[in-house]
C-alpha positions in Angstrom: -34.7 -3.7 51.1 -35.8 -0.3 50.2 -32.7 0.2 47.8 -33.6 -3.0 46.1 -37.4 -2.0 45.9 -35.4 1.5 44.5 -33.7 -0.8 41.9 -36.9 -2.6 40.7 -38.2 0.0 39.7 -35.8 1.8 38.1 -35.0 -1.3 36.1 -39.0 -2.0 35.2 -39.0 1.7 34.1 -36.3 1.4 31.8 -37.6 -1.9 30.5 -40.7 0.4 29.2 -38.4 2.8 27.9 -36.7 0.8 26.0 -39.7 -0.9 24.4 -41.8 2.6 23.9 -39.0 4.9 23.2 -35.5 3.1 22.7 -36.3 0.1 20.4 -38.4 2.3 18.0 -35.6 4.7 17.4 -33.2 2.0 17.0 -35.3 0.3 14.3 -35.5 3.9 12.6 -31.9 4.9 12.7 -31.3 0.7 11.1 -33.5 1.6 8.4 -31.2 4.7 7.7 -27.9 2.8 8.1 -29.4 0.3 5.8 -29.6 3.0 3.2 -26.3 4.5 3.3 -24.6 0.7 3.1 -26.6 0.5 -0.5 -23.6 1.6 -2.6 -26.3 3.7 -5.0 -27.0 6.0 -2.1 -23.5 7.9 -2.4 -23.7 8.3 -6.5 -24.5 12.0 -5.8 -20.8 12.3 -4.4 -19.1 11.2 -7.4 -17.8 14.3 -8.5 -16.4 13.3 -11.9 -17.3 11.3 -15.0 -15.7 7.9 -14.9 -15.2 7.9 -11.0 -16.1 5.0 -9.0 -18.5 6.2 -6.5 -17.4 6.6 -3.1 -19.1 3.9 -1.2 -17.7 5.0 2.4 -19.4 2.8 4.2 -17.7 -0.6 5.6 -19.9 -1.2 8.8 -22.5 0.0 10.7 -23.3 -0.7 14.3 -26.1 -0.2 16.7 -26.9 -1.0 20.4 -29.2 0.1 23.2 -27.2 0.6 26.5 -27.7 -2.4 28.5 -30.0 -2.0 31.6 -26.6 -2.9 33.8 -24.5 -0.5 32.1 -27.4 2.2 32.2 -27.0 1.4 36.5 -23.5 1.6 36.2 -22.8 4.9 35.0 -25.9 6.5 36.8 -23.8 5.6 40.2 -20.7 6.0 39.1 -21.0 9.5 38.2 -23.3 10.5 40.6 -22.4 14.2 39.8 -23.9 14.0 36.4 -27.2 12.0 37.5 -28.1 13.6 41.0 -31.5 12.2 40.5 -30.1 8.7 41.1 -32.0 5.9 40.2 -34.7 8.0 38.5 -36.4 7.8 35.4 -34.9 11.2 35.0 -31.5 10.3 35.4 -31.8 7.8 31.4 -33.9 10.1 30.4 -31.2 12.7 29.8 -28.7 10.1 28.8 -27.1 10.7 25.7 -26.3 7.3 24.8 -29.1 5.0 25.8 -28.5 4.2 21.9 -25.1 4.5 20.4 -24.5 4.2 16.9 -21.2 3.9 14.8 -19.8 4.3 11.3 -17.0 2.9 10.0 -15.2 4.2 6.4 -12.7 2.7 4.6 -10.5 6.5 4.5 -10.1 9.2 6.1 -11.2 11.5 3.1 -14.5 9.6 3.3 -15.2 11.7 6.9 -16.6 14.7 5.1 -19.2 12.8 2.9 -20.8 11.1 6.7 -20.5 14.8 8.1 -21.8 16.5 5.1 -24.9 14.1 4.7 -25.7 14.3 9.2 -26.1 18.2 8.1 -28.0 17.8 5.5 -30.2 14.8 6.4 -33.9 15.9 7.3 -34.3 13.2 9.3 -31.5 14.0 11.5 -30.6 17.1 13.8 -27.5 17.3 15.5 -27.6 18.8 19.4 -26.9 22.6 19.2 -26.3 22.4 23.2 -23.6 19.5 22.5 -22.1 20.4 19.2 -19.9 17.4 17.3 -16.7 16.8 18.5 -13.4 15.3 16.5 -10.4 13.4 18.4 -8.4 14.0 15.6 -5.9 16.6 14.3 -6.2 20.1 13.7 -4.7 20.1 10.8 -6.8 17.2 9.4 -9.8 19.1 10.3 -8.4 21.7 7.9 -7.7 19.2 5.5 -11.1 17.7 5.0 -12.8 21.0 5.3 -14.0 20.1 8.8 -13.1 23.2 10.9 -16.4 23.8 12.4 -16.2 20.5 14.3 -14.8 21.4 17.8 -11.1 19.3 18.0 -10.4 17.3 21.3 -7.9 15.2 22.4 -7.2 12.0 24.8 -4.0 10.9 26.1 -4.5 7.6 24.8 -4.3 8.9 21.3 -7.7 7.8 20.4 -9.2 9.0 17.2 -13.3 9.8 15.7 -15.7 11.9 15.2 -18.9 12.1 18.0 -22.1 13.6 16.8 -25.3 14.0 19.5 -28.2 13.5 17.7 -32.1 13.2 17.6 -34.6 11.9 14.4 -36.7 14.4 12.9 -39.4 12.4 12.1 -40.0 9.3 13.8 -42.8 7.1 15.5 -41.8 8.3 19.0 -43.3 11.4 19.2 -41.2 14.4 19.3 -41.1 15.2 22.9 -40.0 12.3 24.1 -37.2 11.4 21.3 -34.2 10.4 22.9 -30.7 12.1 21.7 -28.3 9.4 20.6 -24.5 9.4 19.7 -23.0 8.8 16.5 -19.6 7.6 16.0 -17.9 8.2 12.9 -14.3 6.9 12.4 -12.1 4.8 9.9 -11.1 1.3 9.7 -7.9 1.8 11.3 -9.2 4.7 13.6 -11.9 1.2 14.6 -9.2 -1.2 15.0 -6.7 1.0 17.2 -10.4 1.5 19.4 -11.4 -2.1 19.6 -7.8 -3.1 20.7 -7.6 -0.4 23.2 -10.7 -1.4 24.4 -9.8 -5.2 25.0 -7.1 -4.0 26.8 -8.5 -2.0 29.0 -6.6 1.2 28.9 -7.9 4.1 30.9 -5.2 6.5 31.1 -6.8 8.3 34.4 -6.6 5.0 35.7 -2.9 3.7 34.6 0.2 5.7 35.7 3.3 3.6 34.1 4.7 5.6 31.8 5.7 2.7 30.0 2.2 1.3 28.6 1.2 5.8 28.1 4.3 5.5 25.4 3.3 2.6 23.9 -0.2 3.6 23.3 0.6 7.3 22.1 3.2 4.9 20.1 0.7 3.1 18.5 -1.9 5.6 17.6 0.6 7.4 16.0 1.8 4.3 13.9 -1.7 3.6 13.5 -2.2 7.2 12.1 0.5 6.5 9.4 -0.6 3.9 8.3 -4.2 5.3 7.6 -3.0 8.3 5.9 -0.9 6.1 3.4 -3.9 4.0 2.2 -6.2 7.6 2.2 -3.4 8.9 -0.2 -3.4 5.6 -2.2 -7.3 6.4 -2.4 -7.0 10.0 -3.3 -4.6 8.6 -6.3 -6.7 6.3 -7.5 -9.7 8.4 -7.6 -7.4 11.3 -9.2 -6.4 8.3 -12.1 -9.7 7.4 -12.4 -10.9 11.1 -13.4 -7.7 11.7 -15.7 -7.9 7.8 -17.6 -7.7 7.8 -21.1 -7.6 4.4 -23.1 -7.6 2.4 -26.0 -9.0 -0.7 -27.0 -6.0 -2.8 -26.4 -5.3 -1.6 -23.0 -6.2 -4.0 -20.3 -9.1 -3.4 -18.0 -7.5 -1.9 -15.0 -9.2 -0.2 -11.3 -8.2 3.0 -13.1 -9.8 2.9 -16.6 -12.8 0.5 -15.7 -15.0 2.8 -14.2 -15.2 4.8 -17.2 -15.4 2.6 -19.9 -18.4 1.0 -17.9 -19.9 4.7 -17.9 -19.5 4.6 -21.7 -22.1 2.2 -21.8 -24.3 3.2 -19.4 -23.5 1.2 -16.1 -22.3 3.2 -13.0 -20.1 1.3 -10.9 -19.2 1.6 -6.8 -15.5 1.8 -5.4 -16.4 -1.4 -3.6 -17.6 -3.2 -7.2 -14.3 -2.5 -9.0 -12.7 -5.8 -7.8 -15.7 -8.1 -8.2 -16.4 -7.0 -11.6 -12.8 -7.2 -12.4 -12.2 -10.6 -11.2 -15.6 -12.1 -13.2 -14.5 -10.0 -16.4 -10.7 -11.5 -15.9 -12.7 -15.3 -15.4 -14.5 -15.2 -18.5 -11.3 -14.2 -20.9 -12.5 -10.5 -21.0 -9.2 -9.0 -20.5 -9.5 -6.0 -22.4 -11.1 -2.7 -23.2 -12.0 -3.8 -26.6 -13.2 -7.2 -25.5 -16.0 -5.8 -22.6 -17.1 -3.1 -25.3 -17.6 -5.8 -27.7 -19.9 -7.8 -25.7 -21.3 -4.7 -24.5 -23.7 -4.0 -27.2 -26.9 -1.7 -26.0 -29.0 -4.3 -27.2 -27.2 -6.7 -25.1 -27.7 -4.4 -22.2 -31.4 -3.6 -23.3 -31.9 -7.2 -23.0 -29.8 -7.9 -19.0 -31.6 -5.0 -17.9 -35.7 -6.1 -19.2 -34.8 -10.2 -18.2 -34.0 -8.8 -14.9 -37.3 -6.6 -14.4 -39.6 -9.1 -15.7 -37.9 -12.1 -13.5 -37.2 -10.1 -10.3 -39.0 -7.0 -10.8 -35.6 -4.1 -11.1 -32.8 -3.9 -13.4 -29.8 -5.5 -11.9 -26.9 -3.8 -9.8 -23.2 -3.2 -11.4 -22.1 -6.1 -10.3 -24.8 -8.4 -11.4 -25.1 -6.8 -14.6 -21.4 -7.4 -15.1 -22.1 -11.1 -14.1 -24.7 -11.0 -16.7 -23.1 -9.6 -19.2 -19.7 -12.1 -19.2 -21.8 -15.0 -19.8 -22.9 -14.0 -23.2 -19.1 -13.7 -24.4 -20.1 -16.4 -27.8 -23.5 -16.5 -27.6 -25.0 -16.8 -30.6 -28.5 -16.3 -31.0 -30.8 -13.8 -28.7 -32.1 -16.7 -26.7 -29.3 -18.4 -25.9 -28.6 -15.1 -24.1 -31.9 -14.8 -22.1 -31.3 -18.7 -21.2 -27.9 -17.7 -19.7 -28.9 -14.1 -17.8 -32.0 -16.4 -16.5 -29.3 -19.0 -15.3 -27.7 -15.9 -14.1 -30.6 -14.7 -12.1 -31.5 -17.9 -11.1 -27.8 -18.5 -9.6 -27.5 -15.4 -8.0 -30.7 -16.0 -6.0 -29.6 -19.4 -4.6 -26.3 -17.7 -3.7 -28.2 -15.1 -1.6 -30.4 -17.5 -0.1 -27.6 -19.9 1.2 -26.0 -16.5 2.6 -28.8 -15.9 4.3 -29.4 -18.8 6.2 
């Protein structure tokens, strides 16, 4: 009786946490993650005229540890937690909340670790500095020596950071430090299948499924580092792409020719815009410049403020800008960026339910 008496408690204690402390912080460290998956945010990484920019982020995730799993680990490592069932013992939990980050390439590690340094909002644990499950020599690669390189058996690969909000709601003695993961797509999808599997290494001893796994992170590895240098190729064409009007519009050439008239465009927008350019018979350089007069643009970009109150993004503008391929006068062109608008919203609103 007394250790389930023990157990209420803890668990009505952490239900206060959660709501006072935990669920704040979570709703804070969204609000960033929201940020960062707005392509605009990583413009000030794009190093080069004409380059796409960046966009590193694929997915976000956040979760507060579950009260069960919060239990779990306090008596399952007793040696870490010797206060037991204490409101001491989640208190000095480092991942109470755990946060990940997926990029699309490995190249894209830097940019995440560059803006966690330079992020006033953030400050990363001095007592448990970031740790990378990755190699050495990719450290070096990426400029990412000063990140302390660990290994696991199982072959698994990322980036932990321990971290705490600068500013926040919570006041500042009692903000929790939380764990960020950083890692690729193909780092995440080697960790989600190890994870349905439920390889432990300390746990397993056939030296059979130990191959296999060291097997398949290695493969795994390989096959990241061939799509990071298809990246680092294209990004390289993109910043060396000359043209002529008669080319066709290509992932290389496209982000600069929309620069030359004014519209900055994401890594992520390059095959959207493509594929409604390509729908609409706009095949060529020459053909998008032609429709692309500035007072055409003028015009997409003050339809969109006075209908929806901001000028549209890349993509929409593109959208925008492909319908008027024939149009004649300068209202048949505000009838069709209004249709535009108009069509975009009901897209978004059926997406959204």
């Amino acid at each position: 009786m007394k250790y389930t008496n023990e157990l209420k408690k803890f668990l009505s204690e952490y239900e206060r946490y959660e709501q006072q402390i935990l669920k704040p912080t979570y709703d804070e460290i969204k609000k960033l993650f929201n940020r960062w998956e707005n392509t605009e945010y990583w413009e000030k990484y794009t190093n080069h005229k004409g380059v796409a920019t960046p966009s590193p982020i694929r997915m976000t995730l956040t979760r507060i540890k579950r009260p069960e799993k919060v239990v779990e680990k306090i008596l399952g490592k007793a040696e870490l937690f010797p206060e037991g069932l204490s409101s001491k013992s989640f208190h000095q939990m480092h991942d109470t909340i755990g946060a990940r980050v997926i990029v699309y390439f490995s190249s894209q590690l830097p940019l995440i670790d560059r803006e966690l340094r330079n992020l006033d909002l953030i400050k990363i644990s001095d007592i448990d500095p970031p740790e990378a499950y990755l190699d050495s020599d990719l450290l070096e690669r990426f400029g990412l020596p000063h990140i302390e390189q660990k290994h696991k058996e199982s072959g698994y690969s990322s980036i932990h950071y321990t971290v705490r909000l600068k500013t926040s709601s919570v006041p500042e003695q009692d903000r929790p430090y939380f764990e960020i993961q950083v890692r690729t797509m193909a780092q995440e999808l080697w960790s989600e299948l190890e994870h349905m599997l439920s390889y432990k290494p300390e746990n397993r001893t056939h030296f059979s499924a130990k191959r296999r796994f060291q097997i398949l992170s290695r493969e795994i590895s390989v096959i990241d580092e061939h799509f990071n240098l298809l990246y680092e190729e294209l990004i390289h064409n993109q910043a060396i792409a000359s043209y002529q009007d008669s080319d066709l519009l290509t992932f290389e050439n496209l982000p600069k020719v929309l620069m030359e008239v004014g519209i900055h465009c994401a890594l992520t927008d390059l095959n959207p815009i493509l594929k409604l350019l390509l729908s609409r018979g706009v095949n060529t350089i020459g053909e998008l410049l032609k429709i692309a007069t500035p007072r055409r643009l003028e015009t997409i970009r003050n339809t969109y403020i006075s209908s929806i109150g901001h000028a549209p993004h890349s993509v929409d503008f593109i959208a925008a800008l492909a319908t008027l391929k024939g149009a004649k006068t300068k209202e048949i062109e505000i009838g069709r960026i209004k249709s535009q608008i108009d069509y975009q919203q009901s897209e978004r609103l059926a997406g959204s339910l």
